[in-house]
PDB file of N, CA, C, O and CB in Angstrom:
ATOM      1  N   UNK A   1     -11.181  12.694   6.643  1.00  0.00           N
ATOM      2  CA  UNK A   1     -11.881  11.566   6.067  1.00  0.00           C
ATOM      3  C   UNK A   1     -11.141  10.285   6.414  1.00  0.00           C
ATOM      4  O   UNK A   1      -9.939  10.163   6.181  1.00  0.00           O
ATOM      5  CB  UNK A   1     -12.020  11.723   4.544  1.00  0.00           C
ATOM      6  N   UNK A   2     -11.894   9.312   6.987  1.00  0.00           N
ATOM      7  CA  UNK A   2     -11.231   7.887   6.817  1.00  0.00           C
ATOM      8  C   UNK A   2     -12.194   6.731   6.552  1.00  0.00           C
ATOM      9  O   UNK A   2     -13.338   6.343   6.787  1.00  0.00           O
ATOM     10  CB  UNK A   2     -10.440   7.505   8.109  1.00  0.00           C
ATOM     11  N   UNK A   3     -11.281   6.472   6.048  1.00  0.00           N
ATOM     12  CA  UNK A   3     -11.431   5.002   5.109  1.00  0.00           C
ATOM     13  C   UNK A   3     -11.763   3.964   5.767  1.00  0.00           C
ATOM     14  O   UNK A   3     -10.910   3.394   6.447  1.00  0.00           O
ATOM     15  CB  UNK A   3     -10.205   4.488   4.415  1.00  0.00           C
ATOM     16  N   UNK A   4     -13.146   3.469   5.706  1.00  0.00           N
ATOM     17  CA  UNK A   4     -13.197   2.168   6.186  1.00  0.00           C
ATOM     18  C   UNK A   4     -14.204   0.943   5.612  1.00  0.00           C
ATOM     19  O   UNK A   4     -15.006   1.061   4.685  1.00  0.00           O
ATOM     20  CB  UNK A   4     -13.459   2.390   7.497  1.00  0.00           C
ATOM     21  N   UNK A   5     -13.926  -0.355   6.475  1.00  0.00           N
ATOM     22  CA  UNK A   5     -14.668  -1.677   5.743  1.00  0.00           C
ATOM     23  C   UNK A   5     -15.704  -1.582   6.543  1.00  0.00           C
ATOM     24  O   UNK A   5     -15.922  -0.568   7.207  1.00  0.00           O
ATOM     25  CB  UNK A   5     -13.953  -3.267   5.734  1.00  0.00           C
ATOM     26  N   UNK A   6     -16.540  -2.757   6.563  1.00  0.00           N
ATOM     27  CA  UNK A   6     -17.568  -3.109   6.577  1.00  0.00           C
ATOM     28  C   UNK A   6     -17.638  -3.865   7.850  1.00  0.00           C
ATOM     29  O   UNK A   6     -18.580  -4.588   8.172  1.00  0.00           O
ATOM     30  CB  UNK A   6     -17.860  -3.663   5.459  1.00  0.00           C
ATOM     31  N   UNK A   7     -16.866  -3.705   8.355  1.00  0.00           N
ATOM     32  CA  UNK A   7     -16.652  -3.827  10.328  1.00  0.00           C
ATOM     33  C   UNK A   7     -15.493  -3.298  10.962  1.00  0.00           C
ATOM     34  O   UNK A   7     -14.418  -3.061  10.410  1.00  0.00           O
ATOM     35  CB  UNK A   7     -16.505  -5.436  10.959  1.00  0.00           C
ATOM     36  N   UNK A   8     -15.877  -3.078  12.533  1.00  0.00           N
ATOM     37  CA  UNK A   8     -14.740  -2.495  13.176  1.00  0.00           C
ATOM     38  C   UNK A   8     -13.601  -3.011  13.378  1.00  0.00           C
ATOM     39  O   UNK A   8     -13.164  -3.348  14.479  1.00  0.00           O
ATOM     40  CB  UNK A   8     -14.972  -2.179  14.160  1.00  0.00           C
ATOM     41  N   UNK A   9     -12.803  -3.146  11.863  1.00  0.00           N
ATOM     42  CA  UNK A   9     -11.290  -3.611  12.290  1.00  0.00           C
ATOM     43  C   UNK A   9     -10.667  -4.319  13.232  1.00  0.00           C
ATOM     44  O   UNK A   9     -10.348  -5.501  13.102  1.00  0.00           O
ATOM     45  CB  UNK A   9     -10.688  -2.817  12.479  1.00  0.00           C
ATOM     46  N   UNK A  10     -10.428  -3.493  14.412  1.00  0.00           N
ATOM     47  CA  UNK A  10      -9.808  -3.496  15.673  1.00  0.00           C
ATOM     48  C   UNK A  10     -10.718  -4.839  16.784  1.00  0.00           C
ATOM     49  O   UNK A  10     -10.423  -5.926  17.279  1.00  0.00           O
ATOM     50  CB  UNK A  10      -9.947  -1.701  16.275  1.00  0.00           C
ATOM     51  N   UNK A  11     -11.951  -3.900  16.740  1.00  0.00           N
ATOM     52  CA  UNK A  11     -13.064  -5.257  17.573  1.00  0.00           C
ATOM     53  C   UNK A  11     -13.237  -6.577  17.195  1.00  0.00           C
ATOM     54  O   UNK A  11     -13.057  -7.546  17.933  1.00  0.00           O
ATOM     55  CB  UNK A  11     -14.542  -4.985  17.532  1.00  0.00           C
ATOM     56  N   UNK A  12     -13.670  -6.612  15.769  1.00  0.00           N
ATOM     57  CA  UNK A  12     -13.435  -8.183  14.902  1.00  0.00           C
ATOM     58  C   UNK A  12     -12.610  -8.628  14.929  1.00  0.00           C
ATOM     59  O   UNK A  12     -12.856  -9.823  15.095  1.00  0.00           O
ATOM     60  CB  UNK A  12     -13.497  -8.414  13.701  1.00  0.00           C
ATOM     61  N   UNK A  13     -11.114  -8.388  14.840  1.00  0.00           N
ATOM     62  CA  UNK A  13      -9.667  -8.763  14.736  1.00  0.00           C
ATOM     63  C   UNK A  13      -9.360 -10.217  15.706  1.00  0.00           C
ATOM     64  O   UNK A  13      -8.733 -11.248  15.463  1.00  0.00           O
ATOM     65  CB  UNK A  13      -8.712  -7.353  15.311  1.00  0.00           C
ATOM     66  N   UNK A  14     -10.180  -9.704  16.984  1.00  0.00           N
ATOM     67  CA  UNK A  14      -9.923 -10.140  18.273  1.00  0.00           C
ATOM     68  C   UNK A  14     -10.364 -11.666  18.286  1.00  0.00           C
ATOM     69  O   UNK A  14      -9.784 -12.618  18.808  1.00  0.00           O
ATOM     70  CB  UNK A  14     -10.680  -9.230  19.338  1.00  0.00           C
ATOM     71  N   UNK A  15     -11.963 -11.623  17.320  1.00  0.00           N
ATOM     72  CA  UNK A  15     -12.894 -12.504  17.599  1.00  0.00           C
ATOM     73  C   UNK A  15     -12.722 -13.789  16.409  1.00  0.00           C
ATOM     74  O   UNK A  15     -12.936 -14.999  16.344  1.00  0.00           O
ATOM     75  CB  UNK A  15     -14.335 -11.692  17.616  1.00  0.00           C
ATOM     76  N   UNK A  16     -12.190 -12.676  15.525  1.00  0.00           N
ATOM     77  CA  UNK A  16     -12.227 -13.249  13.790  1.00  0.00           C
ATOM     78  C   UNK A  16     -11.603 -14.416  13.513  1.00  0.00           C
ATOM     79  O   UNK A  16     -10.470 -14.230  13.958  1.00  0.00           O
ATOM     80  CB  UNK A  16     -11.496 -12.306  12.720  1.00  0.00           C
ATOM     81  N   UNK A  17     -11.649 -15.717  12.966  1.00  0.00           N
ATOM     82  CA  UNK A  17     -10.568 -16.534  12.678  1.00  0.00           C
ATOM     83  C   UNK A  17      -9.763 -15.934  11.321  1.00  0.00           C
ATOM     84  O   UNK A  17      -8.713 -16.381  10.859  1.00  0.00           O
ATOM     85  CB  UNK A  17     -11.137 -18.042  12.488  1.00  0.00           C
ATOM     86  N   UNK A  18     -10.483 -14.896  10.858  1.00  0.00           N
ATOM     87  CA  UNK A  18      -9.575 -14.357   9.428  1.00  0.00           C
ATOM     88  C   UNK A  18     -10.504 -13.055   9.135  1.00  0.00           C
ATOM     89  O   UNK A  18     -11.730 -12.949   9.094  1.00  0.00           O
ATOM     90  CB  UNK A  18      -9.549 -15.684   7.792  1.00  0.00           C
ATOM     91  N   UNK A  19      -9.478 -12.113   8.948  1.00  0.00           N
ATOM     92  CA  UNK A  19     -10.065 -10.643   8.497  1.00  0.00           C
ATOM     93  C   UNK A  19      -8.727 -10.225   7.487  1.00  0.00           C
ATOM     94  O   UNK A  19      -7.677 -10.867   7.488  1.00  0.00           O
ATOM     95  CB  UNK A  19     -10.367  -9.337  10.076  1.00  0.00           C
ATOM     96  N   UNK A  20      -8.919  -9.331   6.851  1.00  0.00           N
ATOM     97  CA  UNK A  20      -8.073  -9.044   5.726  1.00  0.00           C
ATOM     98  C   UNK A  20      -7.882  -6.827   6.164  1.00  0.00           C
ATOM     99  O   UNK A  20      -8.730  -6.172   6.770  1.00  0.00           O
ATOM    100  CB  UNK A  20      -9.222  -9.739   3.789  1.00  0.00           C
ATOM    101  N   UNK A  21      -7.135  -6.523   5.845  1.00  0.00           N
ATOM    102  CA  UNK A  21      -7.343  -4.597   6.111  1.00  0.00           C
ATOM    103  C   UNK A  21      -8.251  -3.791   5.055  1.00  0.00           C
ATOM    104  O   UNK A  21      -8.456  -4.600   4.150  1.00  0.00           O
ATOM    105  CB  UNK A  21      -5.660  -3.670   5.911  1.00  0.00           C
ATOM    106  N   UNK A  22      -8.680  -2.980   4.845  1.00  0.00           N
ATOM    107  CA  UNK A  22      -8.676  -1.747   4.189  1.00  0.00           C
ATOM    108  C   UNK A  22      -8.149  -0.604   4.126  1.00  0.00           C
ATOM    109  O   UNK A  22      -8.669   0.096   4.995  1.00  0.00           O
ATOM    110  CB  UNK A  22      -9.350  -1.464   4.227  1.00  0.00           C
ATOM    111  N   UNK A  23      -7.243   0.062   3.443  1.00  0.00           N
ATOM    112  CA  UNK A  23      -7.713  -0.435   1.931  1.00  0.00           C
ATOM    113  C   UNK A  23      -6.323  -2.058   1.754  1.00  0.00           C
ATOM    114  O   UNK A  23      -5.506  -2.483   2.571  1.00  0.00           O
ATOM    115  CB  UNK A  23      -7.353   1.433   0.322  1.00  0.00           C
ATOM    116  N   UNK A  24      -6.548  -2.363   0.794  1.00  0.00           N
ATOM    117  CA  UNK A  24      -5.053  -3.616   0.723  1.00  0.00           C
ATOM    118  C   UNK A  24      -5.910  -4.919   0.678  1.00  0.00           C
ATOM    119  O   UNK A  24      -6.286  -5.387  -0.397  1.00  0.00           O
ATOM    120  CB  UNK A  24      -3.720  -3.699   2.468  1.00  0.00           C
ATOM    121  N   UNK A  25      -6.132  -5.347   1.581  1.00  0.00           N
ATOM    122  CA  UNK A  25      -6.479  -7.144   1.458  1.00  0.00           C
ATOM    123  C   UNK A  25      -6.592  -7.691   0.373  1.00  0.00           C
ATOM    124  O   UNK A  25      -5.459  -7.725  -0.106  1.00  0.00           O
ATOM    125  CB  UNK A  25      -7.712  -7.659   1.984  1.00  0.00           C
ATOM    126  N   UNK A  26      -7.493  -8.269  -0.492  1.00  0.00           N
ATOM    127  CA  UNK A  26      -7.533  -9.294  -1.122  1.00  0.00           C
ATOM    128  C   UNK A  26      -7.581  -8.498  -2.044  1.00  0.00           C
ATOM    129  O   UNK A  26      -6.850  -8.844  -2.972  1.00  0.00           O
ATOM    130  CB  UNK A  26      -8.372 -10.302  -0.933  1.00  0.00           C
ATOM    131  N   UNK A  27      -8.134  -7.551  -2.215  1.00  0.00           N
ATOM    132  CA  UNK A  27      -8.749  -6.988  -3.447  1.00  0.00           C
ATOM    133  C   UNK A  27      -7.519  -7.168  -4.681  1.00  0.00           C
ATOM    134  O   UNK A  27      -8.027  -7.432  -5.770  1.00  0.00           O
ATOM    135  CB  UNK A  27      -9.229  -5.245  -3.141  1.00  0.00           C
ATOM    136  N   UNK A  28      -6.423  -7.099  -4.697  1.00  0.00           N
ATOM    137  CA  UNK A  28      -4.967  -7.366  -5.730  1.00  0.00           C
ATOM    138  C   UNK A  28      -5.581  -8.487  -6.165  1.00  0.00           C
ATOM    139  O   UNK A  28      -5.934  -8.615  -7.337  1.00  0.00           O
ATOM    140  CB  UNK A  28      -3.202  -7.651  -5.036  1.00  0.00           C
ATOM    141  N   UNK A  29      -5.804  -9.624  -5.021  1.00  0.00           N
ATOM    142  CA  UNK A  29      -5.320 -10.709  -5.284  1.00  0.00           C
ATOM    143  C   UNK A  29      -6.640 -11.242  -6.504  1.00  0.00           C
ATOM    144  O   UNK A  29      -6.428 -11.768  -7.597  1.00  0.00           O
ATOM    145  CB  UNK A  29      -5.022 -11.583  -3.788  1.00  0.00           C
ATOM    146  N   UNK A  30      -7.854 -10.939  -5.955  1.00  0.00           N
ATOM    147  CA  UNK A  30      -9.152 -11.239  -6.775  1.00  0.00           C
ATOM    148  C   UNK A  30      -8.546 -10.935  -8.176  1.00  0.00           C
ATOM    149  O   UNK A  30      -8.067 -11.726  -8.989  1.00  0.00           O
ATOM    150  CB  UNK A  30     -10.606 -10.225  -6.360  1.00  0.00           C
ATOM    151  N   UNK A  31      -8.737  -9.153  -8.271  1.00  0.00           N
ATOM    152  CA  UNK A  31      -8.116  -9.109  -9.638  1.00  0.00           C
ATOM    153  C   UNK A  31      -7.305  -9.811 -10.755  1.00  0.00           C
ATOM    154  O   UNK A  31      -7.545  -9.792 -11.962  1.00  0.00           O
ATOM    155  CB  UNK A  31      -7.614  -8.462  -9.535  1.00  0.00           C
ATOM    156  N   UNK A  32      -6.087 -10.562  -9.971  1.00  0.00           N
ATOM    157  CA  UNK A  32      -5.097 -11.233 -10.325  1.00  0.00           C
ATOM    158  C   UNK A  32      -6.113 -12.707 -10.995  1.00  0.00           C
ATOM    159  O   UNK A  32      -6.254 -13.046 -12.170  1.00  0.00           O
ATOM    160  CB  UNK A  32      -3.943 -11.413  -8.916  1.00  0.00           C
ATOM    161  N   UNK A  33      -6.658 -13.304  -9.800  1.00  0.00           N
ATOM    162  CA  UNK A  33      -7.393 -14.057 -10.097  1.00  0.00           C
ATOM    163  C   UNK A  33      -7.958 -14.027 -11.214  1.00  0.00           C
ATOM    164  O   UNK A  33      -7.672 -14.681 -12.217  1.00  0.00           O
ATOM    165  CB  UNK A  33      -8.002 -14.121  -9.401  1.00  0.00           C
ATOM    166  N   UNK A  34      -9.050 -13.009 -11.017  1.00  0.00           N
ATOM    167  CA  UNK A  34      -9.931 -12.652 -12.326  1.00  0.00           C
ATOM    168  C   UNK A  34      -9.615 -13.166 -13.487  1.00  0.00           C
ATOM    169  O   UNK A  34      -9.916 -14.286 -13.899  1.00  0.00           O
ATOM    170  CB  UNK A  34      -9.969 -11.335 -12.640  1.00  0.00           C
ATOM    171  N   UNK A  35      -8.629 -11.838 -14.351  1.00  0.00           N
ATOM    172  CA  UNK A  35      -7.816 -11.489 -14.944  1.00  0.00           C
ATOM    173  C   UNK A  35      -7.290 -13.447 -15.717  1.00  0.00           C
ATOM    174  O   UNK A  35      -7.431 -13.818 -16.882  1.00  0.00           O
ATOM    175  CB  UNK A  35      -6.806 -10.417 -13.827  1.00  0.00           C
ATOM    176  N   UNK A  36      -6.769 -14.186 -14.643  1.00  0.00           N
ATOM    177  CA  UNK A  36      -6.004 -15.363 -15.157  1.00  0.00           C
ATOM    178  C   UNK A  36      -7.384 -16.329 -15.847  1.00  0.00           C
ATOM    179  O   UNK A  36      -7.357 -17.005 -16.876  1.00  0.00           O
ATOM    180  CB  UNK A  36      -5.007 -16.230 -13.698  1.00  0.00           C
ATOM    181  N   UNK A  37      -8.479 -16.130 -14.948  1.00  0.00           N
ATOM    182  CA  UNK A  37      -9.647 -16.897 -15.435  1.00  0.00           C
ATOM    183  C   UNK A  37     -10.052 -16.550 -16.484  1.00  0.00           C
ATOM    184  O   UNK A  37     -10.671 -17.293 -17.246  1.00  0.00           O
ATOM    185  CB  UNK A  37     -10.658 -16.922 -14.727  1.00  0.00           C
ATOM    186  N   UNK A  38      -9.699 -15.025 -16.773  1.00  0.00           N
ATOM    187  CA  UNK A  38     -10.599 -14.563 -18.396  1.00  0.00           C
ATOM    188  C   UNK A  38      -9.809 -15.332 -19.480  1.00  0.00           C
ATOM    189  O   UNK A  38     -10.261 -16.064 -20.361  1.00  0.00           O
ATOM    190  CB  UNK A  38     -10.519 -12.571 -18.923  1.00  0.00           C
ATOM    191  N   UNK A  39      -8.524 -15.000 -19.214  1.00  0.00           N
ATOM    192  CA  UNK A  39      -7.204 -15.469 -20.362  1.00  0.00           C
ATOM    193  C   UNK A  39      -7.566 -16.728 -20.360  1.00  0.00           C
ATOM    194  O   UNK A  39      -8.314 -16.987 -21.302  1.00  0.00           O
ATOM    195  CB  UNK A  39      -5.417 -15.295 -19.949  1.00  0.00           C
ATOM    196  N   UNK A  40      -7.277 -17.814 -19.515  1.00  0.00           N
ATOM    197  CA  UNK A  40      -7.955 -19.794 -19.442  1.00  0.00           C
ATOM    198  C   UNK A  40      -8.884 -19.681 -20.740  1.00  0.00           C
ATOM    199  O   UNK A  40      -8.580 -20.087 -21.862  1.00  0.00           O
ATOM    200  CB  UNK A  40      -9.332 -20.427 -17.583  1.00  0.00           C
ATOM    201  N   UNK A  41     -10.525 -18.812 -20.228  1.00  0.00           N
ATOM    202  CA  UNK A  41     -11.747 -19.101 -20.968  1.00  0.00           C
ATOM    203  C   UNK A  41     -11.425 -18.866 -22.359  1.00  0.00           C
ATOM    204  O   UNK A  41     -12.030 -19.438 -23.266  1.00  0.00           O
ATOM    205  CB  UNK A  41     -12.950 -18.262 -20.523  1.00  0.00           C
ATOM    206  N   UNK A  42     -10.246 -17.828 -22.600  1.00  0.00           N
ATOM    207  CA  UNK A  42     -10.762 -17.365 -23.813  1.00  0.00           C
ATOM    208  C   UNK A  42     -10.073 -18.425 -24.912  1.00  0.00           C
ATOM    209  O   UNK A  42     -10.506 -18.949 -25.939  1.00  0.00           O
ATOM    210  CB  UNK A  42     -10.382 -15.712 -24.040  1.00  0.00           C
ATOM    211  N   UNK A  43      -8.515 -18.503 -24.053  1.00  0.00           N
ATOM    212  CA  UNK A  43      -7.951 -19.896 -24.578  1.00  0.00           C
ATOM    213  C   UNK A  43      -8.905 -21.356 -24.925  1.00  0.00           C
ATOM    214  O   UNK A  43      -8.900 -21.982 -25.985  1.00  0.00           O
ATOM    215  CB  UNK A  43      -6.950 -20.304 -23.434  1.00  0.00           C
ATOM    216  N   UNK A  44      -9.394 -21.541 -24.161  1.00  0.00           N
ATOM    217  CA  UNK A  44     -10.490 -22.551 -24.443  1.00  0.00           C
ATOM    218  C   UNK A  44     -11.321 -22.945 -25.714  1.00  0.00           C
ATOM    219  O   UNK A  44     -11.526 -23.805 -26.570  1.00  0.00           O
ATOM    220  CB  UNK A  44     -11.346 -22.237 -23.680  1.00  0.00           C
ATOM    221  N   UNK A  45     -11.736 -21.399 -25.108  1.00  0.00           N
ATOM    222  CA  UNK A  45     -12.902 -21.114 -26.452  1.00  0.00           C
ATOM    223  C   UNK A  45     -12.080 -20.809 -27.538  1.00  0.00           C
ATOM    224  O   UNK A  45     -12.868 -20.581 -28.455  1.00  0.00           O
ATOM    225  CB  UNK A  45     -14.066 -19.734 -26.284  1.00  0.00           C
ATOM    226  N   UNK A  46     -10.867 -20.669 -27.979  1.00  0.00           N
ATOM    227  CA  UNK A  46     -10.301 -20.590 -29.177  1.00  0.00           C
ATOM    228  C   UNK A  46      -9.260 -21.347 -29.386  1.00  0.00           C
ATOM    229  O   UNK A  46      -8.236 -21.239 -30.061  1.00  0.00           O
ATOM    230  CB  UNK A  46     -10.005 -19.479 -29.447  1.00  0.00           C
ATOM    231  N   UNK A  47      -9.733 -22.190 -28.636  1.00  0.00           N
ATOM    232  CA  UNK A  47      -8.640 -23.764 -28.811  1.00  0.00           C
ATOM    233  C   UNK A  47      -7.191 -23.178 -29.225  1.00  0.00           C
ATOM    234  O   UNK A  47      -6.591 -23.379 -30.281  1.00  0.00           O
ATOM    235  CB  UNK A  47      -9.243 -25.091 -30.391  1.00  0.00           C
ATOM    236  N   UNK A  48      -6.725 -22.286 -27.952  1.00  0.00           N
ATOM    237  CA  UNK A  48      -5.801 -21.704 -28.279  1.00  0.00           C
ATOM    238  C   UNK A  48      -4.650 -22.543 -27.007  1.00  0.00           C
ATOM    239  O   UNK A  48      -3.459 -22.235 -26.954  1.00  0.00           O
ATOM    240  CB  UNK A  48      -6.170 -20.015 -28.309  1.00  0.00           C
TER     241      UNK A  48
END
C-alpha cells in the first residue's frame, strides 16, 4: 500500500512554485492554527 496526495509528487515538484509532502506538510501546522483561533474566539466571547 502507498500513500498518496492529490498529484504526482515527483512531476509537480518540477513545475510547482510550492508543494508541501504526504503524509507531513501543513496538516500540523493548520491544526496548530486552528486550535489557537478557537482559544482567541472563545476568549473574546468571554471577555476573558
Amino acid at each position: 500500500t502507498k500513500l498518496v496526495g492529490d498529484v504526482k509528487f515527483d512531476e509537480v515538484s518540477k513545475v510547482a512554485y510550492a508543494i508541501t509532502p504526504v503524509p507531513g506538510g501543513v496538516g500540523p501546522m493548520t491544526i496548530a492554527m486552528l486550535l489557537k483561533n478557537t482559544v482567541k474566539a472563545f476568549k473574546l466571547q468571554n471577555s476573558i
